[in-house]
C-alpha positions in Angstrom: -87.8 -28.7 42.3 -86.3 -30.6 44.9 -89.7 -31.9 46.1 -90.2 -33.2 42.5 -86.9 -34.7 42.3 -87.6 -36.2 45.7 -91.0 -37.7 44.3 -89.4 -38.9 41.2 -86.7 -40.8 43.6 -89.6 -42.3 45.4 -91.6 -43.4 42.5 -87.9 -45.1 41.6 -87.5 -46.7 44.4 -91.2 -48.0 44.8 -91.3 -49.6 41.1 -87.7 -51.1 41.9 -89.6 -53.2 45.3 -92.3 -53.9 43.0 -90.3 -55.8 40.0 -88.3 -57.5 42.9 -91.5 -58.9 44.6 -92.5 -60.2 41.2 -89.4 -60.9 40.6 -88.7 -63.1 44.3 -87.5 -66.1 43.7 -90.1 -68.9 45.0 -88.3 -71.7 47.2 -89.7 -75.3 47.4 -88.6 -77.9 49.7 -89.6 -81.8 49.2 -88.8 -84.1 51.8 -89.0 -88.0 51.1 -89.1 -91.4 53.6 -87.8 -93.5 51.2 -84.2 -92.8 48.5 -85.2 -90.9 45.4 -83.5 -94.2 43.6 -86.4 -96.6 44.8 -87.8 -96.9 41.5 -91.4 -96.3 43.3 -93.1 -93.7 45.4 -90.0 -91.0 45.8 -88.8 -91.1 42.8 -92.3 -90.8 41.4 -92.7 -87.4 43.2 -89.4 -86.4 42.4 -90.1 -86.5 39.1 -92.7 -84.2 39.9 -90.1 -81.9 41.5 -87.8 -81.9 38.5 -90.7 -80.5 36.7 -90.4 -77.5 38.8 -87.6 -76.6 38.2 -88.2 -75.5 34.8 -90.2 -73.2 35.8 -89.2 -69.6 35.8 -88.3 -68.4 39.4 -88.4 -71.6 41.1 -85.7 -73.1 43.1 -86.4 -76.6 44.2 -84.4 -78.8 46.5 -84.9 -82.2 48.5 -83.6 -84.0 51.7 -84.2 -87.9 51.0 -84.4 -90.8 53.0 -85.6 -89.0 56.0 -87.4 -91.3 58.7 -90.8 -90.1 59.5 -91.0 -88.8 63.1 -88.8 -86.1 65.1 -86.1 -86.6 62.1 -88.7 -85.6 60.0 -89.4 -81.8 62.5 -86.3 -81.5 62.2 -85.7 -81.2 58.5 -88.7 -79.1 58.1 -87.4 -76.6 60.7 -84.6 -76.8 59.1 -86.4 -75.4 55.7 -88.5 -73.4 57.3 -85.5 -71.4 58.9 -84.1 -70.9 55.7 -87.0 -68.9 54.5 -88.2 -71.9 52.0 -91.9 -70.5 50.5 -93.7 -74.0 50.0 -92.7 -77.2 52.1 -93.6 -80.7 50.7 -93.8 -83.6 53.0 -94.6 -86.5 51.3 -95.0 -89.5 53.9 -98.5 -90.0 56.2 -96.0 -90.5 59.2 -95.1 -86.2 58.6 -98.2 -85.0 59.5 -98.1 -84.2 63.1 -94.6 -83.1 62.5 -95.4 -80.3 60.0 -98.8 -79.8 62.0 -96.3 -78.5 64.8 -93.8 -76.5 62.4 -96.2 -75.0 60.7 -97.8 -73.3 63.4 -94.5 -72.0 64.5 -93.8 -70.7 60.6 -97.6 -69.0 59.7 -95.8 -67.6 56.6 -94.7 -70.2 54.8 -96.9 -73.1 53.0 -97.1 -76.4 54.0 -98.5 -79.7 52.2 -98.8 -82.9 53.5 -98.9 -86.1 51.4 -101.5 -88.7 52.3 -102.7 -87.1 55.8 -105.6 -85.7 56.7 -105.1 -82.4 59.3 -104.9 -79.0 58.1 -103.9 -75.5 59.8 -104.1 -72.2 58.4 -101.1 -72.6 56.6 -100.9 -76.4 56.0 -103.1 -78.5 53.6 -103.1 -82.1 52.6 -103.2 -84.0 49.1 -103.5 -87.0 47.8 -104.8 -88.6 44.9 -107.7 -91.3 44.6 -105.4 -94.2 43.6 -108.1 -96.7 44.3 -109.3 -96.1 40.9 -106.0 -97.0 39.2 -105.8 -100.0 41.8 -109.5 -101.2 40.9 -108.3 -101.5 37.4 -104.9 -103.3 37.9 -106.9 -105.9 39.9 -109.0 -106.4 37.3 -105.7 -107.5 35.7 -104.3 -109.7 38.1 -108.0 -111.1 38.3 -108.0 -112.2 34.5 -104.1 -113.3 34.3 -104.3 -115.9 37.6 -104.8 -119.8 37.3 -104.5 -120.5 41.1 -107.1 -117.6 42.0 -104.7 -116.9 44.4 -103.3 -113.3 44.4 -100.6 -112.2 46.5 -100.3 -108.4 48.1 -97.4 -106.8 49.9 -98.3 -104.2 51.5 -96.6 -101.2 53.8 -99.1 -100.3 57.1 -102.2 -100.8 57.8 -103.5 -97.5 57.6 -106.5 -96.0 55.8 -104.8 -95.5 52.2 -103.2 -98.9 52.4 -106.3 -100.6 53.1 -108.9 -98.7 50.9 -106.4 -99.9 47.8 -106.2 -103.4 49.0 -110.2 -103.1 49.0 -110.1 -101.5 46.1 -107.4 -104.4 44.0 -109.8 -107.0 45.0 -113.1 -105.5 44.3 -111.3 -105.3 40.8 -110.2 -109.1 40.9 -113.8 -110.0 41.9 -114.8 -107.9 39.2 -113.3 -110.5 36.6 -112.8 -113.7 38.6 -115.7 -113.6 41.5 -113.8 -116.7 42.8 -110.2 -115.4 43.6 -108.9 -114.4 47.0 -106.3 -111.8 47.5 -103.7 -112.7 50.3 -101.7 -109.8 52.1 -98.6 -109.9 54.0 -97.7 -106.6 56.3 -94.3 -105.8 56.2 -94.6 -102.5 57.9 -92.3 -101.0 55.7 -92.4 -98.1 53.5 -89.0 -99.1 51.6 -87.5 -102.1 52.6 -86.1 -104.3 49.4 -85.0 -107.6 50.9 -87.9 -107.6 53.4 -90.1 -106.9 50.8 -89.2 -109.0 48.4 -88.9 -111.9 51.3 -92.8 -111.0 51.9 -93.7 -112.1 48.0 -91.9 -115.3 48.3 -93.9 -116.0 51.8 -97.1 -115.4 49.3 -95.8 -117.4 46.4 -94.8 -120.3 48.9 -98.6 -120.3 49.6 -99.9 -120.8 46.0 -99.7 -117.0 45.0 -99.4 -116.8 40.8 -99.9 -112.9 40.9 -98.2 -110.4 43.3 -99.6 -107.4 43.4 -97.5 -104.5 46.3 -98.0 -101.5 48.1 -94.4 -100.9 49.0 -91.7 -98.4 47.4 -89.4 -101.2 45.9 -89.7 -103.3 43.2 -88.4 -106.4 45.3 -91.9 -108.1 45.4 -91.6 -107.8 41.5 -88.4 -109.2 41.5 -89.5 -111.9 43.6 -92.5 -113.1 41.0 -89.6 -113.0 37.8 -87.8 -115.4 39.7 -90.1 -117.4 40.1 -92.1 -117.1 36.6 -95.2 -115.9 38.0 -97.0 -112.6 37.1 -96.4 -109.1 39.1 -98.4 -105.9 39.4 -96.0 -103.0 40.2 -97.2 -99.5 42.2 -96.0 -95.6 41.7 -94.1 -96.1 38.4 -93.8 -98.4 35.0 -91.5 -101.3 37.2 -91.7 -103.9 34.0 -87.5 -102.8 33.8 -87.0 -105.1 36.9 -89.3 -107.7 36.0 -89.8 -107.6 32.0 -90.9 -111.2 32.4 -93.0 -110.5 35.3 -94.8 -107.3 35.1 -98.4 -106.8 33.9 -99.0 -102.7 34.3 -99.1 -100.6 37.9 -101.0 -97.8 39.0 -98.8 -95.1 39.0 -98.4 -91.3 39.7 -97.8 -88.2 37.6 -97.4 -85.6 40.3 -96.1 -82.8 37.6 -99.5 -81.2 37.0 -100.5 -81.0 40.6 -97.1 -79.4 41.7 -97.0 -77.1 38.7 -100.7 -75.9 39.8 -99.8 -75.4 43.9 -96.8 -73.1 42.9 -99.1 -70.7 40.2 -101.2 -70.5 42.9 -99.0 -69.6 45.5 -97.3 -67.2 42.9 -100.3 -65.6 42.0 -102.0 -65.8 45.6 -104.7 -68.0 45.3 -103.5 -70.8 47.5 -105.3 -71.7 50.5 -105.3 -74.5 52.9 -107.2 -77.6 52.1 -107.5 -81.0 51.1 -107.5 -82.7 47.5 -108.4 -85.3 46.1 -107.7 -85.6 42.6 -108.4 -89.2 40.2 -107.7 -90.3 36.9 -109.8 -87.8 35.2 -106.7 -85.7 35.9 -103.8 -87.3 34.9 -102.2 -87.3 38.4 -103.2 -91.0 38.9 -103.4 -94.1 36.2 -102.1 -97.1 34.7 -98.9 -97.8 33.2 -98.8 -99.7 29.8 -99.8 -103.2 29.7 -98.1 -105.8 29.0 -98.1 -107.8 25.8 -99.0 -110.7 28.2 -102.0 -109.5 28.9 -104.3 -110.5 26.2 -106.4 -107.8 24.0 -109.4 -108.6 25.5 -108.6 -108.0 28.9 -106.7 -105.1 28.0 -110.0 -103.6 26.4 -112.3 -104.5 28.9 -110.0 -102.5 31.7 -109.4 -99.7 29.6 -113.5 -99.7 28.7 -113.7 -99.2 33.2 -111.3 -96.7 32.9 -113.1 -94.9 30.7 -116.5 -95.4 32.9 -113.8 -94.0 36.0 -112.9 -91.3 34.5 -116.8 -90.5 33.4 -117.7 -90.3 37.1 -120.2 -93.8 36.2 -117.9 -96.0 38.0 -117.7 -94.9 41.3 -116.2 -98.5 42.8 -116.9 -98.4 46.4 -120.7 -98.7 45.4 -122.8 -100.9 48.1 -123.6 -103.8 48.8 -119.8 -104.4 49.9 -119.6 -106.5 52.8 -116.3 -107.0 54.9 -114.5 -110.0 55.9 -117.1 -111.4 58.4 -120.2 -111.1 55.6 -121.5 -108.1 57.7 -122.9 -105.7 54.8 -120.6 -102.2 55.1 -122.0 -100.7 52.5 -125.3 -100.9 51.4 -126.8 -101.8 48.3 -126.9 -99.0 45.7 -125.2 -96.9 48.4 -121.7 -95.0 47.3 -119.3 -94.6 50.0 -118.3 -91.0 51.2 -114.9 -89.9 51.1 -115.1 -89.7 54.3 -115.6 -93.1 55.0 -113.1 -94.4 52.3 -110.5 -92.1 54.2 -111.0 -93.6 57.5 -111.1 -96.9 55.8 -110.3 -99.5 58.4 -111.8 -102.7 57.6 -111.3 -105.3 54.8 -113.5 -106.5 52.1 -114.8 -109.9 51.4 -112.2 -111.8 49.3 -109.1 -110.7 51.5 -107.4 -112.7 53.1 -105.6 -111.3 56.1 -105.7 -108.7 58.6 -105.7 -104.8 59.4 -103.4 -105.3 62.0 
């Protein structure tokens, strides 16, 4: 009697741990470079995290602002020793950081934003936002008069650089005769040095500006001056009604939604993604009703070939500033190449330093 009695305590006890386990709570971290009030790329993936939230047994939280670097170690230790389950770091300058934490914590999940290094425990995402940009320099391409575009842009690293490429293969695409200027700030959210940047591109003849930067001070900086803007990571036109053509923006909900189920369910596993617009995660805001119809329908007709798989942009012959042929003719580029993306296309004007 006692032995079944003992058995039946047991059986108790077990099924008790096993509705807790399913039961555990999962923890998410986030951890952003720039304010989650910057109207651009944190807020964008902060929208994301809200999402997450409504999910049943997930707990999110989020440490903003945080400089990329040792500050940003020490945050992620900081998550890490709290027994957080997932860890989002959403800035390229993280990756080394969370290369090092993560090897210290092989338990927990790491993701990394725009990088390219992976561990056991760590993976990388991004999504291919050079289709979005391709089609908002399509815009810009049919709205200039000077044929002189203007683009502030962050660093010049790889993802910067590819969707510079990318903006003016799109411009080119509409108006073969436009040049697309670029101004580094080497800033990731910076609002009066941004916006400072535009007006050094509008000084120069610049009727469009078109940005890579977190802020909408570049769009700000075309409504004063009544020229057009293209916006990036969210629908800006609220800051420059008078300005703003579309952006190519992010809708990181799915993605985040789809890396917790799989860490809930334990299907997750270190890698890197690469998602486009035939997902949702990346596209382009609404246009503006000064962009006429038939521009409007002849971007959305190249979304539709993007999203198809028939347009696959980056599709030789391509040659760079210099005239030298970098891709050939008929040849599409390999991710890997447009990932290591280092050089600049003909119709830039500028340079990757």
């Amino acid at each position: 009697m006692r032995v079944l009695q003992a058995l039946a305590v047991l059986l108790l006890c077990l099924s008790f741990s096993t509705v807790q386990a399913a039961e555990k709570e999962i923890n998410v971290g986030f951890i952003y470079v720039s304010p989650i009030g910057d109207a651009g790329w944190s807020y964008a993936h902060d929208l994301g995290r809200r999402e997450l939230d409504g999910m049943e047994g997930v707990k999110t939280s989020y440490v903003e602002a945080v400089a990329e670097g040792p500050d940003s170690e020490r945050v992620m230790l900081n998550m890490a020793r709290k027994g957080y389950d997932v860890i989002f770091a959403t800035s390229f300058g993280y990756m080394d950081p969370m290369l090092k934490v993560a090897k210290q914590f092989p338990n927990v999940k790491f993701m990394h934003c725009s990088g390219f290094k992976t561990a056991d425990n760590m993976g990388n995402y991004f999504g291919r936002m050079y289709q979005a940009r391709y089609l908002s320099g399509m815009v810009a391409g049919g709205m200039t008069r000077s044929k002189t575009i203007g683009y502030v842009a962050a660093f010049p690293i790889p993802e910067v650089i590819r969707g510079i490429n990318a903006f003016t293969l799109g411009v080119q695409a509409v108006n073969p005769e436009a040049t697309v200027r670029v101004v580094w700030t080497k800033t990731w959210y910076d609002p009066a040095t941004e916006k400072e940047a535009a007006k050094s591109l509008l000084d120069v003849g610049a009727d469009v500006i078109a940005q890579h930067q977190d802020s909408p001070g570049p769009q700000e900086a075309a409504q004063e001056k009544g020229v057009y803007s293209i916006g990036y990571n969210t629908d800006m036109s609220t800051f420059a009604p008078k300005s703003h053509l579309t952006a190519p923006i992010w809708n990181w909900a799915p993605f985040y939604r789809n890396v917790i189920e799989q860490v809930r369910n334990g299907s997750w596993k270190a890698e890197s993604v690469w998602p486009g617009m035939e997902t949702g995660i990346v596209d382009l805001a609404p246009f503006s009703a000064m962009v006429p119809k038939d521009l409007q329908e002849k971007v959305m007709a190249a979304k539709a070939d993007i999203v198809a798989g028939n347009n696959r942009i980056f599709v030789g012959p391509i040659k760079d500033q210099k005239g030298a042929v970098k891709i050939a003719a008929g040849v599409v580029a390999p991710d890997p190449d447009l990932l290591g993306m280092t050089w600049f296309v003909q119709g830039v004007v500028g340079t990757t330093e």
